[in-house]
N, C-alpha and C positions, 0 to 999 in steps of 0.2 A: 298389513304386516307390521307388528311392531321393534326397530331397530334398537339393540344391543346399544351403551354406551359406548362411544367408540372414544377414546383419548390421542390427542399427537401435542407431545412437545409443542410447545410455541419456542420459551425457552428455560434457560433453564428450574425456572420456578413457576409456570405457565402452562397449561395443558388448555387446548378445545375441545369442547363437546361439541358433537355436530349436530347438526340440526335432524330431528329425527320425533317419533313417539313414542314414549316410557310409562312401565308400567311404576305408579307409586302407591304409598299409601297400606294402608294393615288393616285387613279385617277387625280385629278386635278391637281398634282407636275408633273410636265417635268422632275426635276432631279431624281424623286424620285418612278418612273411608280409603278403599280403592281403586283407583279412576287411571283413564288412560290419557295423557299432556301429551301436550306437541308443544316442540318448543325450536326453536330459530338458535341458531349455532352463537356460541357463549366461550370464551376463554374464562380462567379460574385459576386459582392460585390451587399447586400442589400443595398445599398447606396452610393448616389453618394460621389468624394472622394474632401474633401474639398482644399483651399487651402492651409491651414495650413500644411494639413495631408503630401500632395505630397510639397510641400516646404520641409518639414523635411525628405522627400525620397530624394529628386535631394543631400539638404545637407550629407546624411546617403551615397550615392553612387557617387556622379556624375553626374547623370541621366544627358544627353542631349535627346530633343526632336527629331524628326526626321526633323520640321519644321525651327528650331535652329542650326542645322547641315545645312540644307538644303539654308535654307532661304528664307523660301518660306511658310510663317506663312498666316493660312487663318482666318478674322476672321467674325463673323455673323453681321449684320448691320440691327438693327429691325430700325425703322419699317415698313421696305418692304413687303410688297401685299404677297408673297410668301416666304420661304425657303432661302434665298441667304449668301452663303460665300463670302466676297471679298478678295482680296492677299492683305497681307500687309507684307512686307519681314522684318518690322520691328517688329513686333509680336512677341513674345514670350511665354509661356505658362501662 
């Protein structure tokens, strides 16, 4: 049986997802088929996180990206028919 999202306050900006299995995923995406995950319970940000917000993280810590290290930044190119990343090593967050 596959379990419904269930969300709870953590707090105010914070919800859980519980541990459960989800249907994801679109017939019509190649990258993206439809498959059944299990996944182990997760907290999240009600919101996505601006760029303000993580600009004064990287300054607060250092943070480099994994893309940034790498050099291998992918980024989304609308407005393709479909879903597509393309590599652009010059990319950053």
């Amino acid at each position: 049986m596959l379990a419904f999202i269930s969300l709870i306050a953590v707090d105010a900006s914070m919800v859980v997802v519980h541990a459960g299995k989800y249907h994801v995923g679109k017939a019509t995406f190649i990258e993206n088929p439809p498959r059944t995950v299990a996944l182990h319970a997760f907290s999240i940000a009600k919101t996505e996180t601006t760029n303000a917000e993580f600009a004064a993280f990287v300054k607060a810590t250092g943070y480099l990206t994994d893309a940034e290290r790498r050099h291998d930044a992918m980024k989304f190119r609308p407005p393709l028919a479909e879903f597509r990343w393309l590599k652009d090593p010059s990319a950053s967050w």
